[in-house]
N, CA, C and O atoms as a printed pandas DataFrame, in Angstrom:
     atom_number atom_name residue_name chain_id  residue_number  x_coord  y_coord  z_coord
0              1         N          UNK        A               1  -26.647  162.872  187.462
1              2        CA          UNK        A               1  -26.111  164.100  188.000
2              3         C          UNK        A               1  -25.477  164.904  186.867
3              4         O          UNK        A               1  -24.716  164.290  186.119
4              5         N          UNK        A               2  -25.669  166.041  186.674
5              6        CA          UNK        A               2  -25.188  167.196  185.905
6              7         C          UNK        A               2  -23.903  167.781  186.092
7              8         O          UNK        A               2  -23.471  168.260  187.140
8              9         N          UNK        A               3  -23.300  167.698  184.934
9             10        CA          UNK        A               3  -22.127  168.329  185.395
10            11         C          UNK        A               3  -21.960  170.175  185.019
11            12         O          UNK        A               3  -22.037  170.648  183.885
12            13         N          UNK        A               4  -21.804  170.701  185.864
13            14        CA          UNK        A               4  -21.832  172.082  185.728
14            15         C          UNK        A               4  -19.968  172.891  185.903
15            16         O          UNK        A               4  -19.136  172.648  186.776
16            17         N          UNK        A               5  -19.878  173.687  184.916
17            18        CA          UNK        A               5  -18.626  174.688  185.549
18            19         C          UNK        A               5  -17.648  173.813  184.590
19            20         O          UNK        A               5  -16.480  174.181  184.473
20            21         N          UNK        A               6  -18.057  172.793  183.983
21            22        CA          UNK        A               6  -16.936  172.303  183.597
22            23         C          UNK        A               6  -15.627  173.098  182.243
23            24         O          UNK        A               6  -16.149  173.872  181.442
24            25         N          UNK        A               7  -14.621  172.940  182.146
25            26        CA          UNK        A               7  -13.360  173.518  181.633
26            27         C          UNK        A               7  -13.527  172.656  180.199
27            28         O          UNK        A               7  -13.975  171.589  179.780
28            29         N          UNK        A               8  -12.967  173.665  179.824
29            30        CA          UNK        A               8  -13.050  173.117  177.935
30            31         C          UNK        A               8  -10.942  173.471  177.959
31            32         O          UNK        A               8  -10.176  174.202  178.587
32            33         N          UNK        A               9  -10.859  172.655  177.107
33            34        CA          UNK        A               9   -9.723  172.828  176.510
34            35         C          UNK        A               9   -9.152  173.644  175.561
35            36         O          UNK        A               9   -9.906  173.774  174.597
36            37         N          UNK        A              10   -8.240  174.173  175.468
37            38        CA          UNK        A              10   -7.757  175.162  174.958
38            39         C          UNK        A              10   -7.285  174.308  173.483
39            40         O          UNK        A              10   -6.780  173.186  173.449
40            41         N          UNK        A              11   -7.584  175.117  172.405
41            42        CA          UNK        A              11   -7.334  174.674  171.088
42            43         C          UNK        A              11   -5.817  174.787  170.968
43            44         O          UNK        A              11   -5.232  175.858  171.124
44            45         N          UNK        A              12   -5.096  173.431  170.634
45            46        CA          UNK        A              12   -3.784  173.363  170.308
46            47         C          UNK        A              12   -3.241  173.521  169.293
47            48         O          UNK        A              12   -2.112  173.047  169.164
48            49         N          UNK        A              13   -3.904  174.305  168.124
49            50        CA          UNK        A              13   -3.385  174.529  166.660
50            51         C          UNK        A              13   -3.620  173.469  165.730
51            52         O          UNK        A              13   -2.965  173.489  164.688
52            53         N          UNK        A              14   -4.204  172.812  165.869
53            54        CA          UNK        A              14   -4.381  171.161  164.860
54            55         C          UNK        A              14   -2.922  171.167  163.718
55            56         O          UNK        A              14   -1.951  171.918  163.809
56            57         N          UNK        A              15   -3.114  170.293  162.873
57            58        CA          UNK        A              15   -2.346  169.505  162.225
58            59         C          UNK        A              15   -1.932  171.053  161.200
59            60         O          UNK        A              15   -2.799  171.812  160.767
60            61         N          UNK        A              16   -0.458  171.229  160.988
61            62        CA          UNK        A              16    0.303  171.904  160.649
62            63         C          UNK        A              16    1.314  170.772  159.933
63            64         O          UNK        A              16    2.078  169.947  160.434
64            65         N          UNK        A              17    0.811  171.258  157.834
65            66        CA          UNK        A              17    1.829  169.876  157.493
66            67         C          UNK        A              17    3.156  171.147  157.552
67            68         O          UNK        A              17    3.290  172.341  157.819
68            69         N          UNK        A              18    3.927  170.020  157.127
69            70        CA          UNK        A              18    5.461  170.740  157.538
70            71         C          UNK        A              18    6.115  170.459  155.808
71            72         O          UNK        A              18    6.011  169.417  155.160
72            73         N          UNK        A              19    6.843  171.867  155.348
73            74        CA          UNK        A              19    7.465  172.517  154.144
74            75         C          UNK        A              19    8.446  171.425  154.098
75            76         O          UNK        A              19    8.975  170.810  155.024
76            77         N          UNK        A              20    8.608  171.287  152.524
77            78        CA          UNK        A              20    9.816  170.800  152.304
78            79         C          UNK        A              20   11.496  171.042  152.325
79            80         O          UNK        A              20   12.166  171.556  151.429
80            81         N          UNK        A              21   11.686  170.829  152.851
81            82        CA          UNK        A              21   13.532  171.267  153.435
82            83         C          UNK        A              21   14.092  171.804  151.838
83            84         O          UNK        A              21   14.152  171.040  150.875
84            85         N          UNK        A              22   14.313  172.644  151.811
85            86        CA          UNK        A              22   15.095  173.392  150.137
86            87         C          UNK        A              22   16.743  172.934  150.092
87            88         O          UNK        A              22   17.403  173.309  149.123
88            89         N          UNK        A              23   17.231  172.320  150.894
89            90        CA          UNK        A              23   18.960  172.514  151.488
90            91         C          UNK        A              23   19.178  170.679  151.517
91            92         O          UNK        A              23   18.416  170.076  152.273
92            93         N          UNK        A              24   20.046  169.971  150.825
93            94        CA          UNK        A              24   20.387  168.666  151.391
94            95         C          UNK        A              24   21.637  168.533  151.824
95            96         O          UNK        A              24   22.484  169.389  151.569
96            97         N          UNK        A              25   21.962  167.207  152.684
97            98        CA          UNK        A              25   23.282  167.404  153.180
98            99         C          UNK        A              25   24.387  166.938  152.103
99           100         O          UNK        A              25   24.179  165.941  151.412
100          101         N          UNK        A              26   25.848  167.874  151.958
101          102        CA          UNK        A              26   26.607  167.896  151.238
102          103         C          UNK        A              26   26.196  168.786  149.841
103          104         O          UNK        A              26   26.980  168.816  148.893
104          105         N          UNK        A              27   24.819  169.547  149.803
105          106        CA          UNK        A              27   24.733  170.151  148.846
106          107         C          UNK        A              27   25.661  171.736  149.344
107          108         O          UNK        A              27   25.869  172.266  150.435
108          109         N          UNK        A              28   26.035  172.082  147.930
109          110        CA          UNK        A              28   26.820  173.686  148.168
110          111         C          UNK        A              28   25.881  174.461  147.459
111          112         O          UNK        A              28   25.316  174.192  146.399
112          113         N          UNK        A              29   25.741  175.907  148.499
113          114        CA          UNK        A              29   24.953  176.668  148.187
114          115         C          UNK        A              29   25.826  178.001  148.045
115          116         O          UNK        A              29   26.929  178.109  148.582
116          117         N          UNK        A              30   25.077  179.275  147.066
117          118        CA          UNK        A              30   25.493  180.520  147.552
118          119         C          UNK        A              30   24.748  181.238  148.219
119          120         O          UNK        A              30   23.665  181.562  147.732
120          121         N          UNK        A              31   25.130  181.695  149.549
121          122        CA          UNK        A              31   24.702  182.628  150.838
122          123         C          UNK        A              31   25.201  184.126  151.258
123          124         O          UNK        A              31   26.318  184.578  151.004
124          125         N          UNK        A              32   24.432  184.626  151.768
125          126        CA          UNK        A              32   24.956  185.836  152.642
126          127         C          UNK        A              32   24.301  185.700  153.842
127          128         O          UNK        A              32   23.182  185.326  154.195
128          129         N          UNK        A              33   25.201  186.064  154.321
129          130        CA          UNK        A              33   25.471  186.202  155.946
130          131         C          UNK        A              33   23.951  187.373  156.505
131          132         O          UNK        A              33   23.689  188.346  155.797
132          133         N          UNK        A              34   23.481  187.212  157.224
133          134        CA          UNK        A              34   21.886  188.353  157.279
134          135         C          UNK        A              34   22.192  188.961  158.957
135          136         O          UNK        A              34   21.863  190.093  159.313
136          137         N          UNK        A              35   22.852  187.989  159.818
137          138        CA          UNK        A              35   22.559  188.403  161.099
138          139         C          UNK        A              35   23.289  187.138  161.976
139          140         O          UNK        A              35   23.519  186.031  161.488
140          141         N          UNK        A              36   23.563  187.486  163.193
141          142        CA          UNK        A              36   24.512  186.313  164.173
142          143         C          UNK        A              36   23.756  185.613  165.021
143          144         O          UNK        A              36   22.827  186.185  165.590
144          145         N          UNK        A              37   23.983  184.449  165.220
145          146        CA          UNK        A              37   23.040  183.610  165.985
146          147         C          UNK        A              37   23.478  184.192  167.378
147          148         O          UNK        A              37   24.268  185.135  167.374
148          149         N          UNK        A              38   22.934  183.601  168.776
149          150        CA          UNK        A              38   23.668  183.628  169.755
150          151         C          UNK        A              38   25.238  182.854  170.280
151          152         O          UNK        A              38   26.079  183.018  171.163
152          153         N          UNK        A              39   25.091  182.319  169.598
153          154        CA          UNK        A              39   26.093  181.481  169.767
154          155         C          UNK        A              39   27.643  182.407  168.971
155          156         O          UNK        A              39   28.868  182.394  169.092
156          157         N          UNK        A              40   26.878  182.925  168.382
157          158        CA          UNK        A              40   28.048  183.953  167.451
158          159         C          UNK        A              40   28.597  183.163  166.015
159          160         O          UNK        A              40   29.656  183.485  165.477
160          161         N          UNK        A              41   27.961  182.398  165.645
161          162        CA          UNK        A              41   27.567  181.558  164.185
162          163         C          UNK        A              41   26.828  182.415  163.295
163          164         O          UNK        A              41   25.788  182.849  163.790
164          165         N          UNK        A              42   27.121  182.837  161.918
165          166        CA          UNK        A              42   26.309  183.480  160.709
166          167         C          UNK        A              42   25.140  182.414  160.717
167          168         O          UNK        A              42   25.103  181.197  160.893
168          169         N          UNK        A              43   23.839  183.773  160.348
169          170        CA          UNK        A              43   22.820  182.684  159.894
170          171         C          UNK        A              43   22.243  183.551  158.769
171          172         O          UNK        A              43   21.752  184.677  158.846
172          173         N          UNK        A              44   22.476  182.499  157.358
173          174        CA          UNK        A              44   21.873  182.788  156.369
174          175         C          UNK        A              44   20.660  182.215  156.004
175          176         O          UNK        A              44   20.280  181.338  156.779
176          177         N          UNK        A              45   19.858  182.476  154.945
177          178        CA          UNK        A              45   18.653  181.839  154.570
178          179         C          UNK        A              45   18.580  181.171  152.910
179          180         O          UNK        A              45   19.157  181.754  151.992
180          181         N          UNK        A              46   18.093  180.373  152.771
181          182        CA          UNK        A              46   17.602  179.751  151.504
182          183         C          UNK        A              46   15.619  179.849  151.653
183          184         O          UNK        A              46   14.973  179.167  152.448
184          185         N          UNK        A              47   15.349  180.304  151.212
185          186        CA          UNK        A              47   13.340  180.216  150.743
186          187         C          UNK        A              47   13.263  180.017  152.198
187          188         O          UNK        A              47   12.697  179.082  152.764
188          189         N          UNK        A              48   13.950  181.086  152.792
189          190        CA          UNK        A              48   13.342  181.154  154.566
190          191         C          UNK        A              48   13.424  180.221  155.179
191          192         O          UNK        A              48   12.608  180.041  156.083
192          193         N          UNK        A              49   14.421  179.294  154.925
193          194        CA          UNK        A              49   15.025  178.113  155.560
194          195         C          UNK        A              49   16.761  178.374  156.667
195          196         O          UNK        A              49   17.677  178.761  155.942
196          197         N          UNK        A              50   16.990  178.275  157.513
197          198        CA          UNK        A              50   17.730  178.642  158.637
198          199         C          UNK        A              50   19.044  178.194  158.334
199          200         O          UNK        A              50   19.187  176.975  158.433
200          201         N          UNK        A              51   19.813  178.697  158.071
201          202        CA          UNK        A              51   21.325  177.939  157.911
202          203         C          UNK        A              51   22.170  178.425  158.935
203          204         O          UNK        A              51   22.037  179.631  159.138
204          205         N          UNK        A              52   23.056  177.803  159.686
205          206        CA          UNK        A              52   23.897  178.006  160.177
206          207         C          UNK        A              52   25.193  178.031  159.754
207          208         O          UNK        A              52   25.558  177.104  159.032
208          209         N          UNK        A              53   26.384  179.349  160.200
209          210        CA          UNK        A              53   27.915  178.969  159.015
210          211         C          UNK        A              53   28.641  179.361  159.932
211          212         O          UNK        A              53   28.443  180.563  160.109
212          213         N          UNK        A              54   29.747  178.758  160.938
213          214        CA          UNK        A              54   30.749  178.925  161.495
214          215         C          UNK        A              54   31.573  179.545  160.737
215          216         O          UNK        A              54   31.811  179.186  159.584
216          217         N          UNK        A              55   32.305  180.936  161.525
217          218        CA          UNK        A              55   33.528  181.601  161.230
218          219         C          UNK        A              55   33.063  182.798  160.415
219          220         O          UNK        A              55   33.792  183.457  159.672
220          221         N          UNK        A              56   31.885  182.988  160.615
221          222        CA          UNK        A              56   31.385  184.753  159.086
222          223         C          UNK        A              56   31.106  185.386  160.011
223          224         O          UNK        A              56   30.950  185.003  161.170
224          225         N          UNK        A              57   31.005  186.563  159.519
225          226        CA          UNK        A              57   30.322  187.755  159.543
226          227         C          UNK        A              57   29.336  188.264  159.186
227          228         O          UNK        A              57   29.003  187.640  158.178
228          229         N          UNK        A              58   28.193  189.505  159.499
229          230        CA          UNK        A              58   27.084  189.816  158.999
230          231         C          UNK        A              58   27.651  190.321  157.175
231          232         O          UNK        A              58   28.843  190.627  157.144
232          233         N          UNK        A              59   27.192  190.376  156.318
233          234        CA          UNK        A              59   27.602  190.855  154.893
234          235         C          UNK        A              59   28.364  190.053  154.252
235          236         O          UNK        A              59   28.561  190.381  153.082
236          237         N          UNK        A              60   29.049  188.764  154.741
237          238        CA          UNK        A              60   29.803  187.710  153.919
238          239         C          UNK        A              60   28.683  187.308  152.939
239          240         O          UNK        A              60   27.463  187.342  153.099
240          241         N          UNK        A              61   29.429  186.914  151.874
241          242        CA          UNK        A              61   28.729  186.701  150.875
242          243         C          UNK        A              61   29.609  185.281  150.417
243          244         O          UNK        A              61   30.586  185.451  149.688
244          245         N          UNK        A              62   29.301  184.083  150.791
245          246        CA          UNK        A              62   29.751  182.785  150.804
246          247         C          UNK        A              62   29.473  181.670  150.001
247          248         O          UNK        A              62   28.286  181.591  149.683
248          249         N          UNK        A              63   30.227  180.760  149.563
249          250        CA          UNK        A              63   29.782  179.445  149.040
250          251         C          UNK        A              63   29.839  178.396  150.265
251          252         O          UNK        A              63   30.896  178.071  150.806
252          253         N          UNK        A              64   28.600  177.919  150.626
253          254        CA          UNK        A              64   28.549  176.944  152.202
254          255         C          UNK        A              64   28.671  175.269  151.441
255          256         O          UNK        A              64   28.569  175.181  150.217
256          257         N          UNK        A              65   28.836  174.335  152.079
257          258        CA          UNK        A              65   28.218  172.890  152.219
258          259         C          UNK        A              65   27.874  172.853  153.486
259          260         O          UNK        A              65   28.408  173.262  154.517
260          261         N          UNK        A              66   26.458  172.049  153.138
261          262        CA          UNK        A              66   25.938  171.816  153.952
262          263         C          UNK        A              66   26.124  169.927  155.047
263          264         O          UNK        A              66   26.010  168.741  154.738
264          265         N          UNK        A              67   26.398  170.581  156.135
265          266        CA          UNK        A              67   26.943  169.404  156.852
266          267         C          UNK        A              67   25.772  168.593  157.612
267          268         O          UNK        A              67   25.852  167.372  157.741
268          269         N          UNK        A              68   24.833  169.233  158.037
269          270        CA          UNK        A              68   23.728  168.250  158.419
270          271         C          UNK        A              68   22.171  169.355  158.609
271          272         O          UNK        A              68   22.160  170.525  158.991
272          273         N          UNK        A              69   20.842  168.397  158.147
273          274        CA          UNK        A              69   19.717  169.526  158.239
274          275         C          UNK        A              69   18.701  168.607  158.943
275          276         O          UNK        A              69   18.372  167.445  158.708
276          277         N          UNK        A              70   18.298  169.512  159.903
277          278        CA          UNK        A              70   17.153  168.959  160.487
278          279         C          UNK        A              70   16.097  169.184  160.235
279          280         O          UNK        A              70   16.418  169.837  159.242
280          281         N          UNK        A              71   14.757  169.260  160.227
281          282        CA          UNK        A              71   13.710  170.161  160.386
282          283         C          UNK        A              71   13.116  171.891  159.997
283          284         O          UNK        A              71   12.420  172.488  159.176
284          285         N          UNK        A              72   13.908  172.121  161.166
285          286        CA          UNK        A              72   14.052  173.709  161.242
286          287         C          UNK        A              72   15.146  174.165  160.828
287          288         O          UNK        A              72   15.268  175.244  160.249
288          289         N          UNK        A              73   16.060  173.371  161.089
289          290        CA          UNK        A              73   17.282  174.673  160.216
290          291         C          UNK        A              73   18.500  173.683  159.596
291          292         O          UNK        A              73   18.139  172.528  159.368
292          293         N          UNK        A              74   19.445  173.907  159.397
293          294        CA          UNK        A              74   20.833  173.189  158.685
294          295         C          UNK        A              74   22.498  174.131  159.407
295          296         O          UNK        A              74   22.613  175.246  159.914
296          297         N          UNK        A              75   23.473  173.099  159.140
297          298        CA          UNK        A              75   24.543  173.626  159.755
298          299         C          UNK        A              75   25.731  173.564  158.325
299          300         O          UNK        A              75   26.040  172.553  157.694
300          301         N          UNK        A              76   25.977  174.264  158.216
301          302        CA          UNK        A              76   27.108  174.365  156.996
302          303         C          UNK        A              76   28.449  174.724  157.740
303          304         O          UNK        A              76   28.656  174.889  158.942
304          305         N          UNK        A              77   29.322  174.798  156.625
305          306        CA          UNK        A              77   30.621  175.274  156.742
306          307         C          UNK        A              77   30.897  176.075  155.918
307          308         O          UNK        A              77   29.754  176.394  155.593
308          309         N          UNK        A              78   31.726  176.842  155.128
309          310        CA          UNK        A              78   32.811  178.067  154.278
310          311         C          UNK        A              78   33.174  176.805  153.333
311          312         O          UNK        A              78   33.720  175.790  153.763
312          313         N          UNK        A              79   32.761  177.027  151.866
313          314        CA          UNK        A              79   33.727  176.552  150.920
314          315         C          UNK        A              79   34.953  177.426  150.212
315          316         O          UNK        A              79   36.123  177.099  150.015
316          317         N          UNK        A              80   34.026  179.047  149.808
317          318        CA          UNK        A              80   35.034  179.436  148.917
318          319         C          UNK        A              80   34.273  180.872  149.353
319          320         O          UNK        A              80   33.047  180.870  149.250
320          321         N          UNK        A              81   34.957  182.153  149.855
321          322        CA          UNK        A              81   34.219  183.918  149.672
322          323         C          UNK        A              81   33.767  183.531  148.028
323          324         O          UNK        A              81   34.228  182.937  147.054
324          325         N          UNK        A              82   32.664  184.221  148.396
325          326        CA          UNK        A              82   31.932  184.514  147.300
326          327         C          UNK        A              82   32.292  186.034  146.887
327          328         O          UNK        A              82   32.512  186.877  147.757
328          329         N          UNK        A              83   32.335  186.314  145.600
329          330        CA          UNK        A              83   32.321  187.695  144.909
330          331         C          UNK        A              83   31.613  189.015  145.516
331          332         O          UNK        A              83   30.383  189.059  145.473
332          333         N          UNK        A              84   32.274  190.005  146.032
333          334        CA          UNK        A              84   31.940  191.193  146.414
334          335         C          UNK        A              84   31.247  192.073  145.521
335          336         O          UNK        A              84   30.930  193.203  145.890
């Protein structure tokens, strides 16, 4: 018996290797502040990598450590204002 009408599957994007994280934990970086998460947390970037920084503003210009990184993004803290 023939099978007719049958459904094909929708292509799921295949294998996507994944970038190397630029940010380790306890490393200090210098940042600026680009834009506010929802949460109302600064989120800066390293080579288009996601940082999160409790307590900034958009235009801070900061020295962070970084407190833990996952995957997609990292969570820092305020070491020292950085130079205006």
């Amino acid at each position: 018996m023939e099978r007719r009408n049958r459904r094909r599957r929708p292509a799921t994007g295949g294998f996507r290797p994944s970038r190397p994280v630029p940010v380790v934990v306890g490393g200090e970086y210098d940042v600026e502040i680009e834009s506010l998460g929802s949460r109302g947390d600064g989120i800066a970037r390293i080579e288009g990598f996601v940082i999160f920084v409790k307590n900034t503003k958009v235009g801070d210009k900061l020295k962070v450590k970084v407190n833990s990184v996952s995957r997609r993004f990292a969570i820092a803290t305020p070491v020292a204002q950085g130079e205006e």
